[in-house]
N, C-alpha and C positions, 0 to 999 in steps of 0.2 A: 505064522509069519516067520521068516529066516530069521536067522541074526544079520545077513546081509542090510534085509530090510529094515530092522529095527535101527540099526548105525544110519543110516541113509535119514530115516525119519527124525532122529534125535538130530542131528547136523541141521534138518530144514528148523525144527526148532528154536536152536540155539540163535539160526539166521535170522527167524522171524521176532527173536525177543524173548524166548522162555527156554529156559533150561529145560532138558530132558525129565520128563515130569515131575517138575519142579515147577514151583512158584512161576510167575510171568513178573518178568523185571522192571519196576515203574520206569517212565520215559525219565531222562534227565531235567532238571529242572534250569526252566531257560530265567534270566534275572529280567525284569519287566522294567524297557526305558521309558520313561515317559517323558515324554517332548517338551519342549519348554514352550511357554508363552511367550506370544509374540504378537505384538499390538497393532493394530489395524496401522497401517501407513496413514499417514499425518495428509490431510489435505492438503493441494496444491496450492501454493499462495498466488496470491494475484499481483504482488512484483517481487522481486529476487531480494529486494531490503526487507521484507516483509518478520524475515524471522529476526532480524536486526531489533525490529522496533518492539517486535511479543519479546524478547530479552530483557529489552532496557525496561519495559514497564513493568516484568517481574522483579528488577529491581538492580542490573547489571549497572556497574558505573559509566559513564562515559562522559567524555567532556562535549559543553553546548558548540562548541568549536565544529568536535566531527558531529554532532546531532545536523547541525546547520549545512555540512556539507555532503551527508544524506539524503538529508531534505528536499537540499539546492538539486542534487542527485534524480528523484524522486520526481520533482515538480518540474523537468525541464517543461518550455513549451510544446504544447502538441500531443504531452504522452496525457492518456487517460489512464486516474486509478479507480476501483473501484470503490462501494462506499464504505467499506470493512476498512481499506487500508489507508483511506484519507480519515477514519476515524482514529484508528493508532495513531496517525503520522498528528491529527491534531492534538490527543493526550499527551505523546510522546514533545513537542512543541510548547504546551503550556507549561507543563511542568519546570523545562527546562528555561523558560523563561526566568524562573525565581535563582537570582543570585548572578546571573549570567554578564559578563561584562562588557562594557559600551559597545565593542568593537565588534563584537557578536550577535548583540543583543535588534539590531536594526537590522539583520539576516532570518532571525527568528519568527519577527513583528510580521516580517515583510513575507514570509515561507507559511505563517499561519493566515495569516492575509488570502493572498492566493485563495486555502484551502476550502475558508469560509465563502470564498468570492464563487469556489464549486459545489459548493454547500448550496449554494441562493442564500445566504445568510451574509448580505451586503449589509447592511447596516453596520455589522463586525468586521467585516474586510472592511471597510473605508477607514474606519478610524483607525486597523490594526495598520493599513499601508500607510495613511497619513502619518501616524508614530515614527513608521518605518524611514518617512523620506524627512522626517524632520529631525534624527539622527543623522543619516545619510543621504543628501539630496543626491548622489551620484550616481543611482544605481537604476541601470537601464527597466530593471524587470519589473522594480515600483512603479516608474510612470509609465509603465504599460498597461499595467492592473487598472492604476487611477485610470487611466484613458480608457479602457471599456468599464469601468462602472461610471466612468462619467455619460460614454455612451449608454449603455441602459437607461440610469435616471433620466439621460434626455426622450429617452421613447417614451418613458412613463410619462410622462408631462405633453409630449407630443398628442399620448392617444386621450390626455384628460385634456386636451385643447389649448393647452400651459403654451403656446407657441414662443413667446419669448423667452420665459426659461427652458422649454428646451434647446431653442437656439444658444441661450448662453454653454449648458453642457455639452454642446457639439464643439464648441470654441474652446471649453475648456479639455474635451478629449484631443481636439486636435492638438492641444499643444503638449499634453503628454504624451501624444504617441511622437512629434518631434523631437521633445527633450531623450525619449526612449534611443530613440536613431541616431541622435547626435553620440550619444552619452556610449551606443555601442552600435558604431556601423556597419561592422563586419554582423552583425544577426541577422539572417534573410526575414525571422519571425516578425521583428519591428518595421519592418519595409513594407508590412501589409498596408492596401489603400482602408484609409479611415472609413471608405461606404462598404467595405467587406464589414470592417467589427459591428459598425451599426447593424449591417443585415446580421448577423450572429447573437446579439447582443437582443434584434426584433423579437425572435424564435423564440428566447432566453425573459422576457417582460411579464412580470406579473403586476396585472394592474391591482393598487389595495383598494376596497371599500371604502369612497368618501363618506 
């Protein structure tokens, strides 16, 4: 072989990583990243207060003041929550009940009221809105409540053949759902005809085992 050729060969060497017979040169040594952890994305809540309320029961301060205007927040008419976030929204509620003052306290009553009352857990709602309006009789949203749980116990008694006591809780829905109307005109929600909640309230009847 030339010397021509021997330089030619030793060059493609060099090129491919080894010296002219010599040793072959280890690759360089690359530093190994390793990625960090990163936690599956948090499930979507089912309302935008949501991570408000998993805060507060981890243990976040807040005053019953903004809890109640949250809540009021939370519960407008018409919105549906699911049953995840009416269970915070009740923890988050009772708790804040203990200590909370007068002025707050008939928001609270009347906000976990409601929640019970979408619970099917009337027996709780009535008393918790009754509390509520006997702090505050002024407040449109209480004698709303009471007027459809007045209507449901009137259907219960309707379909147990109770005919006069259910006529009296239609008397007495009616006149909460006026006190509601009077107490806040401008709500189109209180405007609704008293034979819509009864038909809502039919759907809604569970009759108990006599």
């Amino acid at each position: 072989m030339t010397q021509r050729a021997i330089i030619l060969l030793c060059l493609a060497l060099v090129l491919a990583g080894a010296g002219c017979g010599g040793k072959r040169r280890s690759p360089a040594t690359t530093s190994k990243v390793t990625k960090a952890y990163l936690p599956p994305p948090a499930p979507r809540s089912g309302h935008p207060d949501e991570a408000t309320l998993e805060e507060i029961i981890r243990g976040q301060p807040i005053l019953p003041a903004e809890i109640g205007r949250i809540s009021d927040r939370m519960l407008t008419e018409g919105s549906v929550l699911n049953e995840r976030t009416l269970a915070l929204l009740e923890i988050v509620l009772t708790k804040s009940l203990n200590g909370a003052p007068t002025e707050v306290r008939h928001r609270l009553l009347r906000n976990l009221g409601i929640i019970h009352y979408h619970q099917k857990k009337y027996h709780l709602a009535r008393q918790e809105l009754q509390q509520a309006n006997e702090l505050f009789p002024r407040d449109g949203r209480t004698h709303f409540y009471l007027a459809r749980l007045a209507a449901h116990q009137g259907n219960i008694y309707q379909r147990q053949g109770l005919s006069k006591k259910a006529q009296g809780q239609y008397n007495l829905a009616a006149n909460e759902m006026e006190l509601a109307q009077k107490l806040e005109p401008s709500n189109d929600f209180y405007r609704q005809d008293l034979q819509k909640i009864l038909e809502i309230e039919r759907s809604n009847t569970y009759i108990p085992k006599r």
